[in-house]
N, C-alpha and C positions, 0 to 999 in steps of 0.2 A: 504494500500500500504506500503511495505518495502521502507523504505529511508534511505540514508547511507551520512550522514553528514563530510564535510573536513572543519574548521574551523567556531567554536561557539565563536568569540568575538563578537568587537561592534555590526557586522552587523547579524552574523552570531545566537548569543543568540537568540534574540527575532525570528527569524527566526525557530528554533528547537521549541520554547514554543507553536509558534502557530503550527507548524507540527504536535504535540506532542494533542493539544486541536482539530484538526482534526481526531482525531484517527485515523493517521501513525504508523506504526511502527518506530520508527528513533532509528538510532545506529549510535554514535558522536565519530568520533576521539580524545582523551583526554591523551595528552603525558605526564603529569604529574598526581602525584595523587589528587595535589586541580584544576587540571583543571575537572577529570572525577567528584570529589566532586562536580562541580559547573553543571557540564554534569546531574548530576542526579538530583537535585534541580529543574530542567527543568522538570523533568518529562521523560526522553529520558533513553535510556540506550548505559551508556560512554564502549569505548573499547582503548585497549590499544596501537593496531595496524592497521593501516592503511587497508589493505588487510581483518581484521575484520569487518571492519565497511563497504567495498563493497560487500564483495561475493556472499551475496544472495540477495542484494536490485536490486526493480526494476528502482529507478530514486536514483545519485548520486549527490550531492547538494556540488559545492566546492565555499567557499566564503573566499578568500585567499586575499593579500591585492596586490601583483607583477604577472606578468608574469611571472616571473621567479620563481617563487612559481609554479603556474601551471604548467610549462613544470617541474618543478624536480618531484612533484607526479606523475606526467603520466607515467615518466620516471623509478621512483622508485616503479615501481609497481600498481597504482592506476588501471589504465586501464587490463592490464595481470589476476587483481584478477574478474573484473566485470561480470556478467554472460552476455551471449549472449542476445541481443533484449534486454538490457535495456540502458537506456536515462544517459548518464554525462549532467549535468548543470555546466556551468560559469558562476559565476556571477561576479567575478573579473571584471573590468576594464580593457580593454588594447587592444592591438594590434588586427585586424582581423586578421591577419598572424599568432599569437599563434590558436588562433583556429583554422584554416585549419590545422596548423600541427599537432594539437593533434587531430581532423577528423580524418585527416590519417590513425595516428597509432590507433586510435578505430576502425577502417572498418577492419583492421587485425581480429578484436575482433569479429565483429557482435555488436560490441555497437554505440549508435546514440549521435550524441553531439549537443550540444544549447550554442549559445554563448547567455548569458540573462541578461548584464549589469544591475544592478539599477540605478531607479532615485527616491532619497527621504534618509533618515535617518532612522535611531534605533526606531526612534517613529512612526515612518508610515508605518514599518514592523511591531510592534507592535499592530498597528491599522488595520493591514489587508490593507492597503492603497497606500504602497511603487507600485509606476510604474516597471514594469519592462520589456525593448525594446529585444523582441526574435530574435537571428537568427536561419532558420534551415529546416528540412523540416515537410511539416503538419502532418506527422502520429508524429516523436518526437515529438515534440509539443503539441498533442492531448495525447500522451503517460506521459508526463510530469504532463499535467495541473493539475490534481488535488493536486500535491503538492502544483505546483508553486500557486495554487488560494487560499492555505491554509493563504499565507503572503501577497498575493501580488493583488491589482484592482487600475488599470487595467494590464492585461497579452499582449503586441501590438506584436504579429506576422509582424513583419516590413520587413522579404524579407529569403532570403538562408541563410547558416550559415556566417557568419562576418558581416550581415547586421543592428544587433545588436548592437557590437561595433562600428559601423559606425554613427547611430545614436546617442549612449550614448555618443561619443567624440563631435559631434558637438554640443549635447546638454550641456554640459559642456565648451564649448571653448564661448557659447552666454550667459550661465551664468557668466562663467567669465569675458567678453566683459562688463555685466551689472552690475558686481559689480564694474568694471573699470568707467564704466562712474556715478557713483555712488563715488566713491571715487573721480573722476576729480570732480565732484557737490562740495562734502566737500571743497576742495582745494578751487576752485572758492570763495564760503561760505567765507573759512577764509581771505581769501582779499578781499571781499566784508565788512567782518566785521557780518558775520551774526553765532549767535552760532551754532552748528552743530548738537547738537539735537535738538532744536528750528526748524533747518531746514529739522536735517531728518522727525519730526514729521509732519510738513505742509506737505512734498511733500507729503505723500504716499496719501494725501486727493487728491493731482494733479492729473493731466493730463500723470506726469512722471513717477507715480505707474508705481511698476515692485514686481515684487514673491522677489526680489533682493534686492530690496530696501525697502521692508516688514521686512525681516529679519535683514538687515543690521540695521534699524532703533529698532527692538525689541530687538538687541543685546547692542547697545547703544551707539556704533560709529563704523564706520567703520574702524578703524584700529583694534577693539577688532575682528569683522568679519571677515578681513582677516586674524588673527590670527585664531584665529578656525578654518576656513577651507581651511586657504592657501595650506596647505600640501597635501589634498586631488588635489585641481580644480587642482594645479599645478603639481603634477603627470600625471594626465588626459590632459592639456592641450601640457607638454613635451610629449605624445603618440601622439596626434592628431597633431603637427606638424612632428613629424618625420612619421606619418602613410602618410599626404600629400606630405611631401616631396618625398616621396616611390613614388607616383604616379602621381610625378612631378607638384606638386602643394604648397600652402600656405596658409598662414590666410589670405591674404589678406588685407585690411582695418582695419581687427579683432585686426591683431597683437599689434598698439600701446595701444587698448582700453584693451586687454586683462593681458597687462604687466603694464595697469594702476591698475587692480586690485591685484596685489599680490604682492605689495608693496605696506608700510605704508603712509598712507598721510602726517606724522608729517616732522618737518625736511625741507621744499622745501625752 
């Protein structure tokens, strides 16, 4: 299968390697010369333009880090150059409402879109392992899989197109909930008097184990944690409030637990 790659960093690298070890064809957009240098080291073959690297693929793989990143490539040509009957993939993060409007303007095209957020990191696409929650309908889908199954088990077809980012937000706003009450634990802890790795280590043997407090405890405290991945959940978390508020909703209960985690414990 021809695949036509929009963005090889953190996530998007190990992504291209394993395409690449699937025997795809992948052609990676690479705006500079040490980015196409690092494009081929992959095994892939870098282009210099955007519209190169879709024209003749049949699945388009864009792993951009904004919304607004996707609407400018669609915009700037991404979709115009794609051939008829092939598949764009998102895997950005963000709004359902970017994907319907970049649908839109792909049905102009005859091309089929997948909103296909991840859940997981660099090493778990590297592992073949990274989740990834599809929206869309089942021929894209089926037309997709064999890329998406080069990086990614499990593939969850979870409903139409936005039904994807609907899932990858709320699965982010619970992981951020539980880094939150993970970090309220530490707080607690230190008025208690009890050391904090002392304590993250006992718990994960508890009853209070969480995937959350796995990591937060292998990191080594949770304010190192939330530095690592504040930037990310907190992007993710600022779309899923304004995507509920769109449809006159909230976090609910979520909201104190989840502004407990993206902020440092120190300091109270």
């Amino acid at each position: 299968m021809r695949v036509g790659v929009i963005g090889a960093g953190r996530m998007g690298a190990p992504m291209v390697r394993r395409l690449v070890a699937a025997g795809h064809e992948v052609l990676v957009l690479g705006r500079t010369v040490e980015k196409r240098d690092a494009i081929a080291q992959l095994g892939a073959r870098p282009v210099a333009d955007t519209v190169d690297a879709v024209r003749d693929a049949e699945v388009v793989i864009v792993c951009v880090f904004t919304d607004e990143q996707v609407r400018e490539l669609c915009v700037d040509g991404l979709l115009a150059a794609m051939p008829t009957d092939s598949v764009l993939v998102l895997h950005t993060t963000g709004s359902p409402r970017t994907a319907t409007a970049v649908a839109a303007l792909a049905a102009e095209r005859g091309v089929s879109v997948l909103d296909a957020p991840l859940s997981g990191g660099p090493h778990d696409i590297a592992a073949g392992t990274v989740t990834v929650f599809v929206g869309g309908s089942d021929d894209a889908v089926a037309r997709a899989g064999p890329a998406l199954a080069s990086y990614a088990d499990p593939v969850l077809h979870v409903g139409p197109l936005g039904a994807g980012q609907r899932v990858k937000l709320i699965n982010n706003t619970l992981f951020a909930a539980q880094i939150g009450l993970v970090a309220e634990g530490v707080r607690l802890g230190g008025r208690l008097g009890v050391d904090e790795a002392t304590l993250l280590s006992a718990l994960t043997h508890g009853s209070a184990g969480s995937r959350a407090l796995s990591l937060i405890a292998a990191t080594g405290s949770a304010d190192a944690f939330i530095a690592r991945v504040g930037e990310f959940v907190g992007k993710d978390v600022a779309v899923v409030r304004s995507t509920a508020g769109d449809l006159g909703s909230d976090l609910g209960l979520l909201e104190a637990v989840v502004d407990a985690g993206l902020k440092p414990t120190r300091g109270d």
